[in-house]
CHARMM internal coordinates of N, CA and C (Angstrom, degrees):
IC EDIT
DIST 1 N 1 CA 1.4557
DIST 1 CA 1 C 1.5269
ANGL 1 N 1 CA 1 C 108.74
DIST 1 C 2 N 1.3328
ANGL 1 CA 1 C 2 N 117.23
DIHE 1 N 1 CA 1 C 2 N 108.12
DIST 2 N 2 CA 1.2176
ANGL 1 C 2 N 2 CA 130.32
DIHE 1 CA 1 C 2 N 2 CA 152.76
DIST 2 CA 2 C 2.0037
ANGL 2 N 2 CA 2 C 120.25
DIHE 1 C 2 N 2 CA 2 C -25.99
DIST 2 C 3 N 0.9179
ANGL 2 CA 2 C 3 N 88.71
DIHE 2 N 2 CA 2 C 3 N 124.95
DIST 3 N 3 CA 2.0880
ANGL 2 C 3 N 3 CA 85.53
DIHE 2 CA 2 C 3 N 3 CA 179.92
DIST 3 CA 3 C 1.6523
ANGL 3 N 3 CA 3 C 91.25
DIHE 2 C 3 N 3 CA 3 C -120.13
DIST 3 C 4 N 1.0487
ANGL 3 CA 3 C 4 N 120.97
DIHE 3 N 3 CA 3 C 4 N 154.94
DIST 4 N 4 CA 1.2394
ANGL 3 C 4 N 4 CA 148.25
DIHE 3 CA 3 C 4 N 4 CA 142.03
DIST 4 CA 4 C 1.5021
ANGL 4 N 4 CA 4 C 151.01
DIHE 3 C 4 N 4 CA 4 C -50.94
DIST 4 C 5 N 1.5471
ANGL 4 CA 4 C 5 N 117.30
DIHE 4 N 4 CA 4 C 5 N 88.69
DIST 5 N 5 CA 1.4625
ANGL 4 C 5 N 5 CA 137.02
DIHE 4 CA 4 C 5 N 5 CA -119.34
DIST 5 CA 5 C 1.6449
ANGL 5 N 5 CA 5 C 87.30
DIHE 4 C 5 N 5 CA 5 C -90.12
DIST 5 C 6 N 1.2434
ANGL 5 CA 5 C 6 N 117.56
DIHE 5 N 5 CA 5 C 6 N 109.91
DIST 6 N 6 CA 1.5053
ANGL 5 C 6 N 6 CA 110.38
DIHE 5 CA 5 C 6 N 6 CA 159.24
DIST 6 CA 6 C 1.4801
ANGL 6 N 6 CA 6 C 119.19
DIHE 5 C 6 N 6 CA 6 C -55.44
DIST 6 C 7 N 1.4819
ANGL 6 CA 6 C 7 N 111.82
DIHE 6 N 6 CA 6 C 7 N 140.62
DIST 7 N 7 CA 1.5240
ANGL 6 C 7 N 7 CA 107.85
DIHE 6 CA 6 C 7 N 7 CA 176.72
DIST 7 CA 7 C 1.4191
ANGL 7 N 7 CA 7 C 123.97
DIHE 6 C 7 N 7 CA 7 C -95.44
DIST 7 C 8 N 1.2986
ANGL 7 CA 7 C 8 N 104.03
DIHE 7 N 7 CA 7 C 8 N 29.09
DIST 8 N 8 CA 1.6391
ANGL 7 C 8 N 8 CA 121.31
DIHE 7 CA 7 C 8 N 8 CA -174.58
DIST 8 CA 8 C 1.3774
ANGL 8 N 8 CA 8 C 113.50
DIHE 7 C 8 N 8 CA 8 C -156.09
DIST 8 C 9 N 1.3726
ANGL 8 CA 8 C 9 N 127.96
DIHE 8 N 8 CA 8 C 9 N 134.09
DIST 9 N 9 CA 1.2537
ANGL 8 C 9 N 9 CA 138.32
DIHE 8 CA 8 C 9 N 9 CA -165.06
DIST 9 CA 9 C 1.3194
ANGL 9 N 9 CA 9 C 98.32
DIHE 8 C 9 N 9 CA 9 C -126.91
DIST 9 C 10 N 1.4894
ANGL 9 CA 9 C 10 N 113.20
DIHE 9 N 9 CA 9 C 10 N 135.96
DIST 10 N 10 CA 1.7898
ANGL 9 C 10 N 10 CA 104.80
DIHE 9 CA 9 C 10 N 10 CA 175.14
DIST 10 CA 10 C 1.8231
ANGL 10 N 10 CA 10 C 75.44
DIHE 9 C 10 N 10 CA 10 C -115.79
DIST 10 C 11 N 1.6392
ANGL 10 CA 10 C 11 N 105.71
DIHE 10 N 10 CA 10 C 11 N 133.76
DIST 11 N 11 CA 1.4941
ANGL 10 C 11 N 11 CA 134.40
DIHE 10 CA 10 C 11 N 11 CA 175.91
DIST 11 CA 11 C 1.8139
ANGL 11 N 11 CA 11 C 90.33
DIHE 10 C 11 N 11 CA 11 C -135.60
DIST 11 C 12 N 1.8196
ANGL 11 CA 11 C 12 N 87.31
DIHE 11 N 11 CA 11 C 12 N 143.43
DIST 12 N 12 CA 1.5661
ANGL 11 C 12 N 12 CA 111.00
DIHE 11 CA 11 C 12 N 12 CA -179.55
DIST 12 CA 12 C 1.4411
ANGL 12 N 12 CA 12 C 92.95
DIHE 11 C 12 N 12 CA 12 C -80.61
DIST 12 C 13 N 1.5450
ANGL 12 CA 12 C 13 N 136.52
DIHE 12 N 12 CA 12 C 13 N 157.85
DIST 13 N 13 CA 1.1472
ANGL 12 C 13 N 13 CA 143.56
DIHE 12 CA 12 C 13 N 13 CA 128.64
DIST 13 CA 13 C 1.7919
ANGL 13 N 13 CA 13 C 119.20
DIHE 12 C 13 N 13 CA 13 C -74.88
DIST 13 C 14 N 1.1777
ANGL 13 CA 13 C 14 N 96.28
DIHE 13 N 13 CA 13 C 14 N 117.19
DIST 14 N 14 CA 1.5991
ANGL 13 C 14 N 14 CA 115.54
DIHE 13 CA 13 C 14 N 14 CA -173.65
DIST 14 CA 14 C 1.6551
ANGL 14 N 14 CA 14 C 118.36
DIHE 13 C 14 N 14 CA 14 C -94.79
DIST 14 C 15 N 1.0451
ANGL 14 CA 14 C 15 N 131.33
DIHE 14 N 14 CA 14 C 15 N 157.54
DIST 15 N 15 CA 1.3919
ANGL 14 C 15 N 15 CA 134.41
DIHE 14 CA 14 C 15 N 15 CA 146.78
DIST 15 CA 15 C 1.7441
ANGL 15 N 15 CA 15 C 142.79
DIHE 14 C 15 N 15 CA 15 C -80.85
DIST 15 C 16 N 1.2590
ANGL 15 CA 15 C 16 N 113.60
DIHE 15 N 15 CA 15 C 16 N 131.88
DIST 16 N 16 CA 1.6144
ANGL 15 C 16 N 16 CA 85.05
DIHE 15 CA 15 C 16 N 16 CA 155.66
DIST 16 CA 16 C 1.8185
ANGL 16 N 16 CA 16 C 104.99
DIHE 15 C 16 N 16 CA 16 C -145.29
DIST 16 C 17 N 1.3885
ANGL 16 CA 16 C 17 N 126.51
DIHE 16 N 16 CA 16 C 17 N -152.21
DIST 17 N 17 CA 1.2401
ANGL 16 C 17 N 17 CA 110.50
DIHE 16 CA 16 C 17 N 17 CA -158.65
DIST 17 CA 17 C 1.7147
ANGL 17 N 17 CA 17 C 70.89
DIHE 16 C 17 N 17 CA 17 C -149.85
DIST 17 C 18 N 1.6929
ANGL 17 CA 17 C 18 N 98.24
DIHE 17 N 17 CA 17 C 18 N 117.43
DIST 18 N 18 CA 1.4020
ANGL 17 C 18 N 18 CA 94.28
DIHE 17 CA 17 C 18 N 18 CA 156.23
DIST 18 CA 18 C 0.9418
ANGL 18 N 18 CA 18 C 146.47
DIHE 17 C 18 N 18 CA 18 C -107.36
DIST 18 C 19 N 1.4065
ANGL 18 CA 18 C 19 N 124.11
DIHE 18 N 18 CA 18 C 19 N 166.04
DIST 19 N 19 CA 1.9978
ANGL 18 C 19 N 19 CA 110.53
DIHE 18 CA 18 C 19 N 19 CA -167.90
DIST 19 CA 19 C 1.3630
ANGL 19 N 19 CA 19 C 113.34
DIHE 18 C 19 N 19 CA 19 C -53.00
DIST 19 C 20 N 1.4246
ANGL 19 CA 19 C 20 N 96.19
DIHE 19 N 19 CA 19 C 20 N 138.18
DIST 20 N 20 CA 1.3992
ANGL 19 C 20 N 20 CA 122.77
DIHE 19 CA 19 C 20 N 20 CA 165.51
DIST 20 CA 20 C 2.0567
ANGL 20 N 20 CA 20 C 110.33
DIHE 19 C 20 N 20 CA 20 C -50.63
DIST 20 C 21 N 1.6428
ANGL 20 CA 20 C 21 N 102.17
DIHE 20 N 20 CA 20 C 21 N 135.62
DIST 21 N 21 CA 1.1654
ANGL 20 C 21 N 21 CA 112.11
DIHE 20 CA 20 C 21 N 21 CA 168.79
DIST 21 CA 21 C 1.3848
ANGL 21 N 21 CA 21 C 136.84
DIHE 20 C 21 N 21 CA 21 C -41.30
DIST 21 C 22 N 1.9816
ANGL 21 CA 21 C 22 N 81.39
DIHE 21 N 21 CA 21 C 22 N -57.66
DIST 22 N 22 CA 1.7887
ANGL 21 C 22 N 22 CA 92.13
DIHE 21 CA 21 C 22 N 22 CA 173.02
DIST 22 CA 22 C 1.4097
ANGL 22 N 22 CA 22 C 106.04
DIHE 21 C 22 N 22 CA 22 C -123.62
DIST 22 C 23 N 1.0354
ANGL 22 CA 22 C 23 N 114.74
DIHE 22 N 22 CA 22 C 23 N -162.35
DIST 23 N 23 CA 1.4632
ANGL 22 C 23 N 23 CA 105.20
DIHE 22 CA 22 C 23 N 23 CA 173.98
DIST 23 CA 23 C 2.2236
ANGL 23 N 23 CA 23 C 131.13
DIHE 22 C 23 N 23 CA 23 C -86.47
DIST 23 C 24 N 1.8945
ANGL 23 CA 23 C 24 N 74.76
DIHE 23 N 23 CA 23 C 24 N -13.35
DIST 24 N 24 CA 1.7688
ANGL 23 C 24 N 24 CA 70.76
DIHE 23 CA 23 C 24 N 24 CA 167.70
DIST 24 CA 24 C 1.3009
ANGL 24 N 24 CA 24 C 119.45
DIHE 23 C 24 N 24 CA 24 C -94.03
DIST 24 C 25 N 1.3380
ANGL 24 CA 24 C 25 N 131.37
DIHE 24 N 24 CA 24 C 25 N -30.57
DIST 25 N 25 CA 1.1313
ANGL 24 C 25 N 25 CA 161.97
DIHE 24 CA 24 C 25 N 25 CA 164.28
DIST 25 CA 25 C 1.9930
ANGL 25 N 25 CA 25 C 101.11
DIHE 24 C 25 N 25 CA 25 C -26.28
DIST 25 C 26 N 1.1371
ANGL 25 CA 25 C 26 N 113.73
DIHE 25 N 25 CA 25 C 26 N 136.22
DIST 26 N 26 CA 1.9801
ANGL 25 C 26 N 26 CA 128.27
DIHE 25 CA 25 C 26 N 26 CA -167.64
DIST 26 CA 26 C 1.9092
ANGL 26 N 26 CA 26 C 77.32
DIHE 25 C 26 N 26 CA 26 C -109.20
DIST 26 C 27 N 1.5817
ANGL 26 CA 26 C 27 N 78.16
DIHE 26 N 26 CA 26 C 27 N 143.17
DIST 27 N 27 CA 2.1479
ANGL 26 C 27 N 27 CA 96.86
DIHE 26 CA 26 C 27 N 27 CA 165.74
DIST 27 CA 27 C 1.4190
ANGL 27 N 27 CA 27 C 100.61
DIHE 26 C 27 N 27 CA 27 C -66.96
DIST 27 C 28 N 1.1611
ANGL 27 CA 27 C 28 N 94.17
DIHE 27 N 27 CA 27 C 28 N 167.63
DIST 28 N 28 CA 1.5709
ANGL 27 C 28 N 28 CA 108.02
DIHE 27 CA 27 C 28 N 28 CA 172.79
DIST 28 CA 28 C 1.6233
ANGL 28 N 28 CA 28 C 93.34
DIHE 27 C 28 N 28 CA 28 C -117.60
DIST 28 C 29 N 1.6128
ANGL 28 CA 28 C 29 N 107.70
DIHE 28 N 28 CA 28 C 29 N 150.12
DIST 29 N 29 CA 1.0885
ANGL 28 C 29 N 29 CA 124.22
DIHE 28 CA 28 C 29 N 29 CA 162.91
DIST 29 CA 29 C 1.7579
ANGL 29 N 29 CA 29 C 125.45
DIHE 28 C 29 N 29 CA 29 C -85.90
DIST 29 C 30 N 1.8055
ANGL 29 CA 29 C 30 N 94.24
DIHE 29 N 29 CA 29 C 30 N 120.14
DIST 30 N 30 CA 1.7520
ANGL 29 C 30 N 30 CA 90.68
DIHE 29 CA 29 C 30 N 30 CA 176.43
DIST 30 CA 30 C 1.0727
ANGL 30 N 30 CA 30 C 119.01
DIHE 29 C 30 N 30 CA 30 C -132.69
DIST 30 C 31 N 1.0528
ANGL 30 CA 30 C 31 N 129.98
DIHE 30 N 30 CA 30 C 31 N 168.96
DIST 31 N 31 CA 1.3535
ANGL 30 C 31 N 31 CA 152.27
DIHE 30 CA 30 C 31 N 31 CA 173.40
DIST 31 CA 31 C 1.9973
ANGL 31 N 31 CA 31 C 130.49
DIHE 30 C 31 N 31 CA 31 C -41.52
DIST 31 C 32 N 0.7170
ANGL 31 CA 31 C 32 N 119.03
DIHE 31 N 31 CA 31 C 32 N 81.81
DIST 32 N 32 CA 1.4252
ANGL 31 C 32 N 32 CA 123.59
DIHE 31 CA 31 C 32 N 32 CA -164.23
DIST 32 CA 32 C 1.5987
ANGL 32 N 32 CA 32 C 114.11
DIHE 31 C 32 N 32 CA 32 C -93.68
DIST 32 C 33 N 1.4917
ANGL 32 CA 32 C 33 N 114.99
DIHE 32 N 32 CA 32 C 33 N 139.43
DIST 33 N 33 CA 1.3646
ANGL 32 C 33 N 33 CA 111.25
DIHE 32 CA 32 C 33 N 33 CA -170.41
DIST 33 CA 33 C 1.8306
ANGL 33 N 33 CA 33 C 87.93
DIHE 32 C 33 N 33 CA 33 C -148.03
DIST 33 C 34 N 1.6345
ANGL 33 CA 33 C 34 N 108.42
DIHE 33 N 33 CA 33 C 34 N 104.06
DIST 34 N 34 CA 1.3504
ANGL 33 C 34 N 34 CA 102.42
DIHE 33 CA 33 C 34 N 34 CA -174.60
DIST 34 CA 34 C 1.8477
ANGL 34 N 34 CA 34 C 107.26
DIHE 33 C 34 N 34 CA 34 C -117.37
DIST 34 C 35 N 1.3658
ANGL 34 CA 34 C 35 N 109.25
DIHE 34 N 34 CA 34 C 35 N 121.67
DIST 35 N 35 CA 1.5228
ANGL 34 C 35 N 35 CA 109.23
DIHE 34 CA 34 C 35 N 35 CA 178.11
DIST 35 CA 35 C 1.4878
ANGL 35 N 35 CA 35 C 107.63
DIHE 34 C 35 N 35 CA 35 C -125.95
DIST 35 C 36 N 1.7489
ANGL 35 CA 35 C 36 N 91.52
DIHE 35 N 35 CA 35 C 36 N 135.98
DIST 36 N 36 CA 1.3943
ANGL 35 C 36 N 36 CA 100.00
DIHE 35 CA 35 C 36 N 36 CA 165.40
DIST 36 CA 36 C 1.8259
ANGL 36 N 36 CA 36 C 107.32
DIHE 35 C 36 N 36 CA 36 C -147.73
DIST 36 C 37 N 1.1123
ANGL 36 CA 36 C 37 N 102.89
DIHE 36 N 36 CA 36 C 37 N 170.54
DIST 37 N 37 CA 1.2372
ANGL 36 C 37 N 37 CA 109.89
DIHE 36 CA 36 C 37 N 37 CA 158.89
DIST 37 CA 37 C 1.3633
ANGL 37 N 37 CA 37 C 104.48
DIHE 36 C 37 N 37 CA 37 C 140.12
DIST 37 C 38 N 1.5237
ANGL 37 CA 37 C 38 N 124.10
DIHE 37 N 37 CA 37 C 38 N 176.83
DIST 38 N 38 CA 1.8205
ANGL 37 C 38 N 38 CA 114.36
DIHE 37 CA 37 C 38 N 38 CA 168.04
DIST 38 CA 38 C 1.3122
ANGL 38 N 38 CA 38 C 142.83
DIHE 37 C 38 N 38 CA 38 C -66.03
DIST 38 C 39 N 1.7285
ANGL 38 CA 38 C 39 N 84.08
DIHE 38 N 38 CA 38 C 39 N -17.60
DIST 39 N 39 CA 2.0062
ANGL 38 C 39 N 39 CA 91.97
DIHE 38 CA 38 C 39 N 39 CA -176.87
DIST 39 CA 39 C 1.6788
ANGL 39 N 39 CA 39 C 95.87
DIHE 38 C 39 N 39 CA 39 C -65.08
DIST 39 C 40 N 1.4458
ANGL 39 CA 39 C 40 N 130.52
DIHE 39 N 39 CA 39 C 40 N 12.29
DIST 40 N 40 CA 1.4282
ANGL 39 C 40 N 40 CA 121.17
DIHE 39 CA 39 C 40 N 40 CA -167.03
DIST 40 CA 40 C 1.5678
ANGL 40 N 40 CA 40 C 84.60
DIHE 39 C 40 N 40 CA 40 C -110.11
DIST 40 C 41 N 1.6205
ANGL 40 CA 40 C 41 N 147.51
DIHE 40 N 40 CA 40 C 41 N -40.12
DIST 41 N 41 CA 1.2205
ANGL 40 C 41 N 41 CA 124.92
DIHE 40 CA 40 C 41 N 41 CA -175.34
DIST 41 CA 41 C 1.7999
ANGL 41 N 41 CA 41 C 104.69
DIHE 40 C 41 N 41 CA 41 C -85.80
DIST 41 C 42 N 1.2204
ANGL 41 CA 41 C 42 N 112.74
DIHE 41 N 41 CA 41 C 42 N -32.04
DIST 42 N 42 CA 1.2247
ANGL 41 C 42 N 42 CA 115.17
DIHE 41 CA 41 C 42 N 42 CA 154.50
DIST 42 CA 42 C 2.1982
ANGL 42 N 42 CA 42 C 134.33
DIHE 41 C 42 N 42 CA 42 C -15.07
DIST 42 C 43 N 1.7913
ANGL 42 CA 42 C 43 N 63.00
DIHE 42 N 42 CA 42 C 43 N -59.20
DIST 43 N 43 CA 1.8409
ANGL 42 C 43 N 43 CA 84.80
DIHE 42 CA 42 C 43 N 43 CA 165.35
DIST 43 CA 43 C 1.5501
ANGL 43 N 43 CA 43 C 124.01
DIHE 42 C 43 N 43 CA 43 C -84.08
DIST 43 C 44 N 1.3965
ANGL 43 CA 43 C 44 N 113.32
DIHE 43 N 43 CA 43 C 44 N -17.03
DIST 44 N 44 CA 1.7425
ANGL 43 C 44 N 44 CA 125.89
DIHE 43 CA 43 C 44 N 44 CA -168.62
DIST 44 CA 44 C 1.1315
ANGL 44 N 44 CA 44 C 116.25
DIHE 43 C 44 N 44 CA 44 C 107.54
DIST 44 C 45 N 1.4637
ANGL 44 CA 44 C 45 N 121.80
DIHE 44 N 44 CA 44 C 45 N 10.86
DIST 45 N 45 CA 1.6336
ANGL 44 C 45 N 45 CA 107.50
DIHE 44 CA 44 C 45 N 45 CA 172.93
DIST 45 CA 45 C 1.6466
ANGL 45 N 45 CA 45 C 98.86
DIHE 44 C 45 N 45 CA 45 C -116.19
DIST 45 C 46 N 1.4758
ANGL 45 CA 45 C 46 N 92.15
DIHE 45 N 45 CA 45 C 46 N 106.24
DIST 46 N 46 CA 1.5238
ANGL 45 C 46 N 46 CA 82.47
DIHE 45 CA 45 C 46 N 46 CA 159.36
DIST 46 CA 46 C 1.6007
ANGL 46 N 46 CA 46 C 116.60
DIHE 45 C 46 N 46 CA 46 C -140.49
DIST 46 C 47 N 1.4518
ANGL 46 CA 46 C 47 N 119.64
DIHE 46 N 46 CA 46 C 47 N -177.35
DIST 47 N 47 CA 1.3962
ANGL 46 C 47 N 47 CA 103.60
DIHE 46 CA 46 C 47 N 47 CA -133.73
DIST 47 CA 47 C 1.5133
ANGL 47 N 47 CA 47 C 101.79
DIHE 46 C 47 N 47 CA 47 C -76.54
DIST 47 C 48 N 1.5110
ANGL 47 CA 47 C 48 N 105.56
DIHE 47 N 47 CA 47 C 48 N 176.37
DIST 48 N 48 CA 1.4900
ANGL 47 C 48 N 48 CA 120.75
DIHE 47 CA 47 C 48 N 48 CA -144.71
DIST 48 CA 48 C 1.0350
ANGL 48 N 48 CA 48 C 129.53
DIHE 47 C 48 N 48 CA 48 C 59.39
DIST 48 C 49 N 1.4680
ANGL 48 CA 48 C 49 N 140.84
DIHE 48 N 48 CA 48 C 49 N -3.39
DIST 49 N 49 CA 1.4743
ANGL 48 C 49 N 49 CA 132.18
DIHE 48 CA 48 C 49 N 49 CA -173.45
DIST 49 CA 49 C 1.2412
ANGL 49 N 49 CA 49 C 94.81
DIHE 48 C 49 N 49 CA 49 C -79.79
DIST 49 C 50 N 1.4802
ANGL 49 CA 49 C 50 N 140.99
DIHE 49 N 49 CA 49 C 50 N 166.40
DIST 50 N 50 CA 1.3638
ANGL 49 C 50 N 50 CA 151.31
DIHE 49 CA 49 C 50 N 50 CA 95.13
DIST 50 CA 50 C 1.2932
ANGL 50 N 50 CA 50 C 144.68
DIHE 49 C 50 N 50 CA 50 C -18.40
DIST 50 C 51 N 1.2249
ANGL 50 CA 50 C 51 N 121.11
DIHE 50 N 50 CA 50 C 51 N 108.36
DIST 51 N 51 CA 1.3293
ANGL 50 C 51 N 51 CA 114.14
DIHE 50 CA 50 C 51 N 51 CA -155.93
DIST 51 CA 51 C 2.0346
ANGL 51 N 51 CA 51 C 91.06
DIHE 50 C 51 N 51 CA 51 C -103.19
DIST 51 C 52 N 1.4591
ANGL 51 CA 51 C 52 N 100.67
DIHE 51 N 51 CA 51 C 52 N -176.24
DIST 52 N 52 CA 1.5381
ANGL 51 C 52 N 52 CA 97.74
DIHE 51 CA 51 C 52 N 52 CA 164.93
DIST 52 CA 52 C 1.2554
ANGL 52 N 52 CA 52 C 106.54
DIHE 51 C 52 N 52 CA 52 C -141.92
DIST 52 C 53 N 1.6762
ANGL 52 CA 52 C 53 N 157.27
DIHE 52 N 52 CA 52 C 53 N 130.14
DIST 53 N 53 CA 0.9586
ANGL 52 C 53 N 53 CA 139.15
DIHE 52 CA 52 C 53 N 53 CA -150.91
DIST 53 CA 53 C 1.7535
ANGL 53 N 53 CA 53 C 103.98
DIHE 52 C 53 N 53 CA 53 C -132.29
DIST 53 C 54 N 1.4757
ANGL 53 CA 53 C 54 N 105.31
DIHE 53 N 53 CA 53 C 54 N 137.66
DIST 54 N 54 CA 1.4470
ANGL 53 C 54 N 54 CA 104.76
DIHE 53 CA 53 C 54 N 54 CA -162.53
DIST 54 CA 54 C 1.8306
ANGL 54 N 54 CA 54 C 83.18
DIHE 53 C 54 N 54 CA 54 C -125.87
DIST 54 C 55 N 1.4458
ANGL 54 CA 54 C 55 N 89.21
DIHE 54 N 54 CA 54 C 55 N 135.65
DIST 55 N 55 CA 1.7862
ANGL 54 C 55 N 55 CA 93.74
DIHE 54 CA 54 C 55 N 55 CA 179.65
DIST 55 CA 55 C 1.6212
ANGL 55 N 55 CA 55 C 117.22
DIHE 54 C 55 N 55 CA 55 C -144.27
DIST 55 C 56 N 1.3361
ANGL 55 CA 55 C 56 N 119.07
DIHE 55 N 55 CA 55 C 56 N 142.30
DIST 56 N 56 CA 1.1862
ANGL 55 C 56 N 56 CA 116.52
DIHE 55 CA 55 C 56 N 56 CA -160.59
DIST 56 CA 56 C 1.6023
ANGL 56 N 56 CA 56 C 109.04
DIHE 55 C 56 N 56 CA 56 C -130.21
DIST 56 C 57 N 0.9719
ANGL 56 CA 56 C 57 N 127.98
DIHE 56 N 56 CA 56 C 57 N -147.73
DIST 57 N 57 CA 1.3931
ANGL 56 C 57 N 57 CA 125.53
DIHE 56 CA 56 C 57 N 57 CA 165.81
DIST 57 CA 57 C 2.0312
ANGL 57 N 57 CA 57 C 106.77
DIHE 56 C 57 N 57 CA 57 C -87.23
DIST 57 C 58 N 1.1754
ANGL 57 CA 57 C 58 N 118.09
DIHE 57 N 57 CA 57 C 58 N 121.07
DIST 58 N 58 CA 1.1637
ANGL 57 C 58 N 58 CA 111.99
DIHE 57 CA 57 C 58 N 58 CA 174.53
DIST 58 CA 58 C 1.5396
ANGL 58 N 58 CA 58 C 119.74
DIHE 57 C 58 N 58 CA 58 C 89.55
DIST 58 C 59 N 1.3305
ANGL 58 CA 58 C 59 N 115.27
DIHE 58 N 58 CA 58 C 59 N -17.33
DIST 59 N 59 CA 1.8749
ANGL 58 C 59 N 59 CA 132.21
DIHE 58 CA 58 C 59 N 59 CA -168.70
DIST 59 CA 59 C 1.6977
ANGL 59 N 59 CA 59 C 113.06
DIHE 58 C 59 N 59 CA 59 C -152.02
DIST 59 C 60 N 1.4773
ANGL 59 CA 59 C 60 N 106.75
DIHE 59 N 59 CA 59 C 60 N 121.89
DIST 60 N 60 CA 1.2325
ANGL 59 C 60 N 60 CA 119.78
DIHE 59 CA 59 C 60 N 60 CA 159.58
DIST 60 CA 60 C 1.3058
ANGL 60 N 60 CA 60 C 105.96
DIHE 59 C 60 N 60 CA 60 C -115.89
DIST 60 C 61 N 1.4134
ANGL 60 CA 60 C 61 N 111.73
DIHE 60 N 60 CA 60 C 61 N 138.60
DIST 61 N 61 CA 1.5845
ANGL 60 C 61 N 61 CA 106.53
DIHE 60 CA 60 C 61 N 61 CA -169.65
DIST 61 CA 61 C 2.0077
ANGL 61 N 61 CA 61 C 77.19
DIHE 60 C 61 N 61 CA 61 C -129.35
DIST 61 C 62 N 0.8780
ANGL 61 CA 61 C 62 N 109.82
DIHE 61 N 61 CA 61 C 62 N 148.20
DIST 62 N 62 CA 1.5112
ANGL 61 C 62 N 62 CA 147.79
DIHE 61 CA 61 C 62 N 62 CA 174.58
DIST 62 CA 62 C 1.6815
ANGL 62 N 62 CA 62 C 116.15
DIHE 61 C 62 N 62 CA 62 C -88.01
DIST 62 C 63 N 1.1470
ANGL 62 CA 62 C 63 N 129.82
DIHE 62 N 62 CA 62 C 63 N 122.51
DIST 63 N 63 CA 1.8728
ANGL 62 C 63 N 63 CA 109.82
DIHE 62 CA 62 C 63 N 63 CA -178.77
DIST 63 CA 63 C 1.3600
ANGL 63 N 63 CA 63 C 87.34
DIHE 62 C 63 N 63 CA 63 C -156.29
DIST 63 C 64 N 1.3622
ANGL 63 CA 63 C 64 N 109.87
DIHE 63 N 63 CA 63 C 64 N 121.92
DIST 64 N 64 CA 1.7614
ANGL 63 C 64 N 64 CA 122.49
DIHE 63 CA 63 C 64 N 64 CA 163.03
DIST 64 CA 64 C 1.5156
ANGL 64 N 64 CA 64 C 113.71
DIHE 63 C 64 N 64 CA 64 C -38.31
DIST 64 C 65 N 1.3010
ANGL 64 CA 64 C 65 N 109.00
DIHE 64 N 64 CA 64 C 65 N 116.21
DIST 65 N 65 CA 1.8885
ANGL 64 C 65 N 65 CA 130.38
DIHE 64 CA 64 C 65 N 65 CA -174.22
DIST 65 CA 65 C 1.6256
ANGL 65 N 65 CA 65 C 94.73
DIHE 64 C 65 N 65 CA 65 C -80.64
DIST 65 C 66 N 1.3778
ANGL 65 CA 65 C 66 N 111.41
DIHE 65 N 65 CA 65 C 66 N 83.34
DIST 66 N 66 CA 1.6348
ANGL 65 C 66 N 66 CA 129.85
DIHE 65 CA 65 C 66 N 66 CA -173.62
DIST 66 CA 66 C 2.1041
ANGL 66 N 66 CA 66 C 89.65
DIHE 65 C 66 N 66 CA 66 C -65.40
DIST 66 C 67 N 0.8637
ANGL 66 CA 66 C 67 N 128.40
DIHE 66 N 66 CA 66 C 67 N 108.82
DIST 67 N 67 CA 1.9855
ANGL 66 C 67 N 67 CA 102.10
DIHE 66 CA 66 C 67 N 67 CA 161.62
DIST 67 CA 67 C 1.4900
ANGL 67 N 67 CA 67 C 96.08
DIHE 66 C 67 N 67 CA 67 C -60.05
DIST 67 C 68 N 1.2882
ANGL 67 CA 67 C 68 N 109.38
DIHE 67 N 67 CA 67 C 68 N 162.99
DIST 68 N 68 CA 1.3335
ANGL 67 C 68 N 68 CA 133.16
DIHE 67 CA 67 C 68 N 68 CA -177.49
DIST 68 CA 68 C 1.6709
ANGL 68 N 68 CA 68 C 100.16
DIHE 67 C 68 N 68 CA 68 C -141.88
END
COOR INIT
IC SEED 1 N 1 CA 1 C
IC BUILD
């Protein structure tokens, strides 16, 4: 049975701290945006594809990296 794919996902924005350059050098803290689940092959991304990501102020939109 088919379910019914919401077209909106509310996802937390997370942190993490990534490795340091050199070794004296402290991580910097960034911004993390982690998705998973099926409503994503559901939609056509499933794993291994390529995505291409277009981002603006306020919106990253995601679009399957077709080769041509």
């Amino acid at each position: 049975m088919a379910y019914p794919i919401p077209s909106e996902r509310r996802l937390t924005i997370s942190e993490m701290v990534e490795a340091p350059r050199t070794t004296f050098a402290r991580g910097r803290r960034v911004p993390v945006i982690r998705m998973r689940g099926g409503w994503l092959e559901e939609n056509g991304f499933v794993a291994g594809e390529r995505v291409a990501v277009s981002v603006e102020r306020g919106r990253i939109v995601l679009t399957l990296a077709r080769e041509e």
